[in-house]
N, C-alpha and C positions, 0 to 999 in steps of 0.2 A: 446171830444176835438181832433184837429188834432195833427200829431206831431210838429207840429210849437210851434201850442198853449203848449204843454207837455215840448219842450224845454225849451222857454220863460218864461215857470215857472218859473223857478229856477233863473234867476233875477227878483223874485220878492222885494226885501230887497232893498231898496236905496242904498245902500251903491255896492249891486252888480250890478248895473243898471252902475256903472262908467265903461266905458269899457268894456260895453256888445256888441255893435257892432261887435268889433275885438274878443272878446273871443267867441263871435256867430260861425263866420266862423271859427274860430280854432277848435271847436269841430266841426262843419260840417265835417273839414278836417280830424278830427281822426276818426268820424264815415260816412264814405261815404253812407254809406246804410241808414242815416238816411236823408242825404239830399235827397236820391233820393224819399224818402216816405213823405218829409215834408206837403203836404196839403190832407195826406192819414188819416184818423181817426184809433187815435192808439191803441183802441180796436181791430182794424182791422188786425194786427201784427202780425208774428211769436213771440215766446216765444222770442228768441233770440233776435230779432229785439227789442221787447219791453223793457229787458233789455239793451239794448244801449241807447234806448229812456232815460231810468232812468238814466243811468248814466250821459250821455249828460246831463241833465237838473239838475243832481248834480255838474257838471263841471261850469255852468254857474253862480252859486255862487259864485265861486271862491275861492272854500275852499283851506285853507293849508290843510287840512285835510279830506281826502272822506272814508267813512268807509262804506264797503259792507258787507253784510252777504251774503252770497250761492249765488254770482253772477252766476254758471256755472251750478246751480242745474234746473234739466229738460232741456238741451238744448243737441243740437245732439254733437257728439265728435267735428266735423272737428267747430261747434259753438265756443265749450270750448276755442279750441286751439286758435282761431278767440279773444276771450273776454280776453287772458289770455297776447296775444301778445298789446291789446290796453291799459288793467294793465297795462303792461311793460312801455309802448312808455308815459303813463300817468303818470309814476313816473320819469320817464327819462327827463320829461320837469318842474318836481318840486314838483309837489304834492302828496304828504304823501300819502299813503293806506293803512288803516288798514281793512285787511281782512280774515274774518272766512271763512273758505273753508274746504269742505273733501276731494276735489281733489289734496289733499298734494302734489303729485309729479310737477302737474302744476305750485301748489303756491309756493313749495320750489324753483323752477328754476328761480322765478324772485324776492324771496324775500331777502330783506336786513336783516334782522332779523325772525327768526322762535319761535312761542312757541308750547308746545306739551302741552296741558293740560289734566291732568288726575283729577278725582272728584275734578273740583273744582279747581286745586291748576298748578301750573304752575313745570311741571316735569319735562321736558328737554328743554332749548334754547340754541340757537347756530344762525350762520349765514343759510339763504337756504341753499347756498351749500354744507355747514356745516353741517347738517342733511341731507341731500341725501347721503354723502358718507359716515357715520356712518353704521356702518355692523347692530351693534344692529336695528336702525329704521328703516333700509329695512327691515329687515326681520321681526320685531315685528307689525310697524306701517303702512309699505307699502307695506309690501307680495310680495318682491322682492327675 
């Protein structure tokens, strides 16, 4: 499938078909590199790039809520930072991310809420910020 087709997925549900037009180009606009790939076949892709694909074609559902596992895992740094700043700007316009990540320090700088889970069980929360500047979790959690 191209990334058109890969997009477009994700208004597959009627219900997200209302307002897929405008939410089309809104994600175009958050992902530029993906408009410029649009009739490329997404096989075809950078690791990175294809994550954008996924995401985009998660956005076009129009969830209150987009939950990622390891968006940043295998992707080059200057990517991370790239995927980490489109989080941002994707919660800054309304919707929810719940996201697992081991790249703590990335996810604590844009997170509203932080959990630290140890076996299993939820061992320390706080706000991101709020964990980043705790002395204990740099140095135990983050090797700072």
């Amino acid at each position: 499938m191209t990334v058109k087709d890969n997009v477009l997925m994700g208004c597959y549900h009627p219900k997200a078909r209302e307002g897929a037009a405008q939410r089309y180009e809104e994600v175009l606009d958050i992902f530029p590199r993906v408009r410029e790939r649009l009739s490329q076949m997404a096989g075809s892709l950078s690791g990175g790039e294809q994550q954008m694909v996924a995401i985009a074609r998660g956005l076009m559902a129009a969830p209150k809520l987009l939950m990622l596992d390891e968006p940043s895992l295998g992707l080059a740094p200057i990517i991370v930072q790239q995927m980490f700043d489109v989080l941002d700007r994707i919660c800054k316009m309304g919707t929810t991310v719940l996201l697992v990540e081991q790249k703590a320090f990335h996810a604590l700088k844009i997170a509203d809420r932080a959990y630290v889970i140890e076996n299993g069980r939820i061992a320390i929360e706080n706000t991101g910020p709020g964990l980043l500047a705790d002395p204990h979790i740099k140095t135990v959690y983050l090797g700072i």
